[in-house]
C-alpha positions as CSV (number, residue, x, y, z in Angstrom):
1,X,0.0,0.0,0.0
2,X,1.4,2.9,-0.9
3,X,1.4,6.2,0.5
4,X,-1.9,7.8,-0.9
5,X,-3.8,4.7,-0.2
6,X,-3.7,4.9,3.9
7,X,-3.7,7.2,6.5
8,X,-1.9,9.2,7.3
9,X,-0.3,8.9,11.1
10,X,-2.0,5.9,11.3
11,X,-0.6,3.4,14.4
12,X,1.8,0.9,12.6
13,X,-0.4,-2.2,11.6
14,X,0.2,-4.8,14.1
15,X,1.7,-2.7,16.7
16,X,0.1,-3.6,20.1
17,X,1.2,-0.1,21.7
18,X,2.5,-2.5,24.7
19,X,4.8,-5.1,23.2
20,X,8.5,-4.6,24.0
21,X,10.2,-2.8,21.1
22,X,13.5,-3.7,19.5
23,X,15.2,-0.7,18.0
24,X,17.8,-1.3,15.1
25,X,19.9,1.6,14.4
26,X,21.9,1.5,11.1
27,X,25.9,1.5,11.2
28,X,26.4,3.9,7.8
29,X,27.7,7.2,8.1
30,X,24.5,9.0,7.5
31,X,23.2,7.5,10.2
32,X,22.9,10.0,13.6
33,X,21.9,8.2,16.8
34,X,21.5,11.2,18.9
35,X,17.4,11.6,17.9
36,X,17.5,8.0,18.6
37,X,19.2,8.0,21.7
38,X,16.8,10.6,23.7
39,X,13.4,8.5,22.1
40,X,14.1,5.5,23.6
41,X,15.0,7.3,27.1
42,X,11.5,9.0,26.6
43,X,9.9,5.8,25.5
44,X,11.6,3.8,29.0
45,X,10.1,6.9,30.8
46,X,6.6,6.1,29.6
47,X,7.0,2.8,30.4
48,X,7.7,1.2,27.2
49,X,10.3,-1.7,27.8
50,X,13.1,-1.2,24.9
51,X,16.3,-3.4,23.3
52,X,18.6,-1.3,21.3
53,X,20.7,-3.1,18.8
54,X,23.3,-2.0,16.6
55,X,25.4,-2.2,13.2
56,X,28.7,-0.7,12.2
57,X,29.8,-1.3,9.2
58,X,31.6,2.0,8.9
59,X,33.7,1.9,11.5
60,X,34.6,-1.8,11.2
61,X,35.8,-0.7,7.4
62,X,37.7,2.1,9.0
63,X,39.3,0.3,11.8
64,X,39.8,-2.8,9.3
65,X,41.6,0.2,7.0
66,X,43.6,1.5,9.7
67,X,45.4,-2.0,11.0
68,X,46.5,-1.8,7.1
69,X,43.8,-4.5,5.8
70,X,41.7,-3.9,3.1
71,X,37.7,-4.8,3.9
72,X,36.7,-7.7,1.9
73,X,33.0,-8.2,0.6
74,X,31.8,-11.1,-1.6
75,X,28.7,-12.2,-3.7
76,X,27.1,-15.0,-2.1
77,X,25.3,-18.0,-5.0
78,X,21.7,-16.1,-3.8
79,X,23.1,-12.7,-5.0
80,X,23.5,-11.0,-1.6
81,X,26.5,-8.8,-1.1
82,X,28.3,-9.4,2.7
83,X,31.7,-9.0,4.2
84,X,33.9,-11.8,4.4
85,X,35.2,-12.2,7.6
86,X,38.6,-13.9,7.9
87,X,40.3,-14.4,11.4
88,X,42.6,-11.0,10.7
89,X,39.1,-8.8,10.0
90,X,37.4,-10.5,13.1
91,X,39.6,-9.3,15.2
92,X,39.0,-5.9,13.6
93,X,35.1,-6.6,14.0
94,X,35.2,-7.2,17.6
95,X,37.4,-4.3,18.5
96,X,35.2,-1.9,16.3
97,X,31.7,-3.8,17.3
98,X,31.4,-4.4,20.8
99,X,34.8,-2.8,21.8
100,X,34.0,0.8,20.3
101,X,31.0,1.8,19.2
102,X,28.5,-0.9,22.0
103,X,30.7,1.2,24.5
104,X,30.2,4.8,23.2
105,X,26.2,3.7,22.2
106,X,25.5,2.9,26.2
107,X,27.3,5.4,27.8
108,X,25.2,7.8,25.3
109,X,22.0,6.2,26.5
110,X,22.9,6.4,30.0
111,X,24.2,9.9,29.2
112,X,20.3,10.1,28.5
113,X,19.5,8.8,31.5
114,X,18.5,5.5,31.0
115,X,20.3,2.6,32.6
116,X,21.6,0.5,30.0
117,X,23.8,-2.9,30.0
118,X,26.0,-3.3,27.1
119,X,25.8,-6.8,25.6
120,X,27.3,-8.7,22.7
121,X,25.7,-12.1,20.9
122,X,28.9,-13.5,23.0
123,X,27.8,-12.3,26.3
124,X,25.7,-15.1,28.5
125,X,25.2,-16.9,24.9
126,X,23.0,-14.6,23.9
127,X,22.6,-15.0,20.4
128,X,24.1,-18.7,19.2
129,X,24.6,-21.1,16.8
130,X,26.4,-23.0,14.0
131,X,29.6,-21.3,13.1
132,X,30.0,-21.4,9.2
133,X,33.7,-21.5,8.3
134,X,32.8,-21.8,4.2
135,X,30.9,-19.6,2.0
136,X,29.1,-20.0,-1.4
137,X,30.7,-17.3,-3.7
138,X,30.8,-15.9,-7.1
139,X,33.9,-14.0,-8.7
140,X,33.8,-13.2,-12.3
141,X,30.9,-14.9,-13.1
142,X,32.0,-18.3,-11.3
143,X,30.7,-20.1,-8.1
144,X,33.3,-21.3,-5.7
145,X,34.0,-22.1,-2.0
146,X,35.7,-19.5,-0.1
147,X,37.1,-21.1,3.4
148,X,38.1,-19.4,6.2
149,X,35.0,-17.8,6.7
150,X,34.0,-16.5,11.0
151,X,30.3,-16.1,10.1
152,X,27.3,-17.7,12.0
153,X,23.8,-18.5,11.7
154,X,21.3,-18.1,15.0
155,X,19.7,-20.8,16.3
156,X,19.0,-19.3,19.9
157,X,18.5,-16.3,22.0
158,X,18.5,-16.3,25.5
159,X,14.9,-14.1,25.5
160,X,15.3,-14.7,29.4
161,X,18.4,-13.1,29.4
162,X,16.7,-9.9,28.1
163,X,13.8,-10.3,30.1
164,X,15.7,-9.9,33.1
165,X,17.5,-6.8,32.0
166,X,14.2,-5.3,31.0
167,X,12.2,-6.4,34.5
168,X,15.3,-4.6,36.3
169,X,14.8,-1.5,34.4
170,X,17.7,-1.7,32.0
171,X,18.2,-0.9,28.4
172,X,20.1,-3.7,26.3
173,X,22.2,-2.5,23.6
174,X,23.3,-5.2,21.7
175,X,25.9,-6.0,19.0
176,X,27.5,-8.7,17.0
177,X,29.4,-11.1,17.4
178,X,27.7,-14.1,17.9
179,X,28.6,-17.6,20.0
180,X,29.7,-19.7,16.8
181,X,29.6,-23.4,17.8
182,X,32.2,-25.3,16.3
183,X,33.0,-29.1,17.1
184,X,36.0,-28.4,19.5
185,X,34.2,-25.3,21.3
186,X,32.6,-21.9,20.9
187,X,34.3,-19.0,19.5
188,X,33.2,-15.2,18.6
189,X,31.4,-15.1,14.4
190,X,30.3,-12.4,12.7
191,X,26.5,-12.2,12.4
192,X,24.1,-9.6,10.1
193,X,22.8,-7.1,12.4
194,X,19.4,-6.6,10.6
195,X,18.7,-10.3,11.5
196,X,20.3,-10.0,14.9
197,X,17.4,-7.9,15.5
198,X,15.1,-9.9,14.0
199,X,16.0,-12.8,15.9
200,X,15.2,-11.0,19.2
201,X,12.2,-9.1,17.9
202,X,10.6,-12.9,17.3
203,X,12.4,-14.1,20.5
204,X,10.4,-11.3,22.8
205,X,7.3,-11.2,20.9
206,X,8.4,-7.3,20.2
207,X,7.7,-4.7,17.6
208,X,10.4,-4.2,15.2
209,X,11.9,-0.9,14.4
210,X,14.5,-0.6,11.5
211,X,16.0,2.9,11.8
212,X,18.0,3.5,8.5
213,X,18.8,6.3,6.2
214,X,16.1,6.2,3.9
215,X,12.0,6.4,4.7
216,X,11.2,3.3,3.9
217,X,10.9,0.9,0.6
218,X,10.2,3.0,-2.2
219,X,8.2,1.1,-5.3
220,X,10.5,3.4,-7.1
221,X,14.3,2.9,-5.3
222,X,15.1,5.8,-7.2
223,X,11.9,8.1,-6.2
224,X,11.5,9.0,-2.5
225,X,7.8,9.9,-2.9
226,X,6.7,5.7,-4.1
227,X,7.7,4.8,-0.5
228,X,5.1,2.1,0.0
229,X,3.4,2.8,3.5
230,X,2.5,-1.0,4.3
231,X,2.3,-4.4,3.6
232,X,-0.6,-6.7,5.7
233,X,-1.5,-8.9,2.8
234,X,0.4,-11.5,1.6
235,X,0.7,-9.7,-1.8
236,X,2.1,-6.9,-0.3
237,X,4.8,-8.1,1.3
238,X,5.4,-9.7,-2.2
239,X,5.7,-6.3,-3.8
240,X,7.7,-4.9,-1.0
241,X,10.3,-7.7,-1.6
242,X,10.2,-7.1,-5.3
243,X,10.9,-3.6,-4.7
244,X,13.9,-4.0,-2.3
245,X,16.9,-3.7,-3.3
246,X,20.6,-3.8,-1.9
247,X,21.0,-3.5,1.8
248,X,17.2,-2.8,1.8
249,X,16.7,-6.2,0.4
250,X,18.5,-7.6,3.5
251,X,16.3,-5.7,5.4
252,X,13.3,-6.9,4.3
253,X,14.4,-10.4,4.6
254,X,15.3,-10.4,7.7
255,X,12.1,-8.3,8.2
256,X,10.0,-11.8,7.2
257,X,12.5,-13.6,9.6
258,X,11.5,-11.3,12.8
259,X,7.6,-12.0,12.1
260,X,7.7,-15.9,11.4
261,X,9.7,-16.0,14.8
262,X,7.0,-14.1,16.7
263,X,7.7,-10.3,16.2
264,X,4.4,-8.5,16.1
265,X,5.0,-5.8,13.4
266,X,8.1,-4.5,11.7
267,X,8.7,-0.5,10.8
268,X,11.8,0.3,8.4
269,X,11.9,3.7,8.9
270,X,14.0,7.3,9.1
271,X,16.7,7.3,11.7
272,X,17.3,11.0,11.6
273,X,13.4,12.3,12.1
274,X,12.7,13.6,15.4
275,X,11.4,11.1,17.7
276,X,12.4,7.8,14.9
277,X,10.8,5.4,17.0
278,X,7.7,7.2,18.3
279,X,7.4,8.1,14.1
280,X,7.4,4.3,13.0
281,X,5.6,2.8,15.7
282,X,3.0,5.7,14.2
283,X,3.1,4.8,10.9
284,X,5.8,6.7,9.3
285,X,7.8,4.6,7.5
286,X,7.0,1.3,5.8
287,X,4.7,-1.1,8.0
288,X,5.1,-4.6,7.6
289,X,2.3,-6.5,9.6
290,X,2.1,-10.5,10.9
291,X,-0.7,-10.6,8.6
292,X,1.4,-10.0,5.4
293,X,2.4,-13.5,6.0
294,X,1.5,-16.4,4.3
295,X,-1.1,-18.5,6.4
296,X,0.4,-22.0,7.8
297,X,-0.6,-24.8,9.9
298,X,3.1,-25.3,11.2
299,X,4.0,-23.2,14.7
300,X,6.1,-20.6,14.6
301,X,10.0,-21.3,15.3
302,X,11.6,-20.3,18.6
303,X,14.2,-18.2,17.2
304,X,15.1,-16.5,13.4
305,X,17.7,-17.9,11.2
306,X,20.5,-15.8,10.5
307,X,23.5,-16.3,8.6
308,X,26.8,-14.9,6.9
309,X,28.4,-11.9,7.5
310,X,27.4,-8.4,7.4
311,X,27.5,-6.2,10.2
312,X,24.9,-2.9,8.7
């Protein structure tokens, strides 16, 4: 639905108005947290129970650039651009991820005033899974193996975890890595933020914000003013997938992941608007709604599936 067919301001479809709300702030450079930062402290205030998590690709590429490495992206056999994460640029990753920017996010939130524990996917096994050491690439044209790969895929999250930390009052802001599961132990793996979030969106039953630097999904990626205002049909969510492209692509995906896990409505959405998070949950952005889903006899899964690398 686009945005001359529905009104205006109207509450997100879906939305409960009470359900915890995950908020995913993008990692690019255009992205400002500040507006962010003092929304969710007003949101806490009313009451609203909040989980921050965050990307970084930026600042991984810079702090990747500045241990003289070059950042390494590849083509997966589906089409989807990621980083490849060797053991050199994981080390990079968590230094960047949970060592720089978790750190700087909490102490703005509690700069805010908001009591907030910083977490990664590592921390109390969090988020977990299968590590995946070999990726499906293609360069020039050809598909091939690439090995050496620190990437994961979730299986769990430790929704009590959160719960806790949200029954005490606190804010989680959570990053990637993830606890990789290997046969000879457990060791830190890149994970896609976008379905980081999702994964916990589904885990807590939550509404979903995506806070990016773009409106929404535009039927027209090259014309702001097609931004397509919904999706509760099964046929819309086709057209919003159609429409996505790039990073927003991955987005929506892992958009359809939060909600088959549980997640009550997604919002992708303006990062830089004042009040983001009050905005989507309003409406303003592009609505994706349980509903959009195809109907199916089978229960929902526990937890999202996420996989490869890709830390936006």
């Amino acid at each position: 639905m686009t945005g001359d067919e529905s009104d205006a301001g109207s509450a997100a479809a879906g939305s409960t108005g009470d359900a915890p709300v995950v908020v995913k702030i993008g990692g690019g450079e255009a992205v400002d947290p500040a507006g962010t930062i003092a929304n969710v402290a007003k949101l806490v205030a009313d009451g609203r129970e909040v989980v921050v998590v965050h990307g970084g690709s930026t600042v991984v590429d810079e702090t990747i650039e500045r241990l003289g490495m070059d950042p390494e992206y590849v083509e997966s056999a589906s089409g989807v651009t990621g980083r490849f994460t060797d053991s050199e640029t994981m080390e990079a990753f968590t230094m960047a991820m949970p060592g720089k920017l978790n750190t700087e996010l909490v102490a703005a939130v509690r700069e805010a005033g908001v009591d907030a524990v910083g977490l990664s996917g590592v921390d109390g096994g969090l988020l977990a899974g299968p590590r995946k050491s070999a990726v499906r690439v293609v360069e020039d044209g050809t598909h091939r193996i690439k090995r050496g790969e620190h990437s994961g895929r979730i299986e769990t999250v430790d929704d009590d975890l959160l719960a806790t930390l949200l029954a005490g009052g606190y804010v989680p802001v959570v990053s990637p890595p993830m606890a990789g599961h290997e046969d000879d132990g457990v060791t830190a793996v890149n994970v896609d933020a976008d379905r980081a979030a999702a994964a916990i969106a589904g885990a807590l039953g939550a509404d979903l914000v995506f806070l990016t630097d773009v409106t929404g999904v535009y039927a027209d990626p090259r014309d702001p003013g097609t931004r397509i205002e919904s999706a509760t049909t099964p046929a819309e969510l086709d057209a919003v997938e159609a429409a996505a492209e790039g990073f927003m692509g991955k987005k929506v995906l892992a958009a359809r992941e939060a909600l088959e896990s549980g997640a009550t409505a997604v919002v992708i959405a303006a990062a830089n608007d004042d009040e983001p998070v009050t905005a989507a949950l309003a409406g303003d952005g592009t609505t994706i709604a349980a509903s959009a889903l195809e109907p199916t006899t089978e229960p929902a899964a526990e937890s999202t599936t996420a996989t490869q690398g890709g830390d936006d």
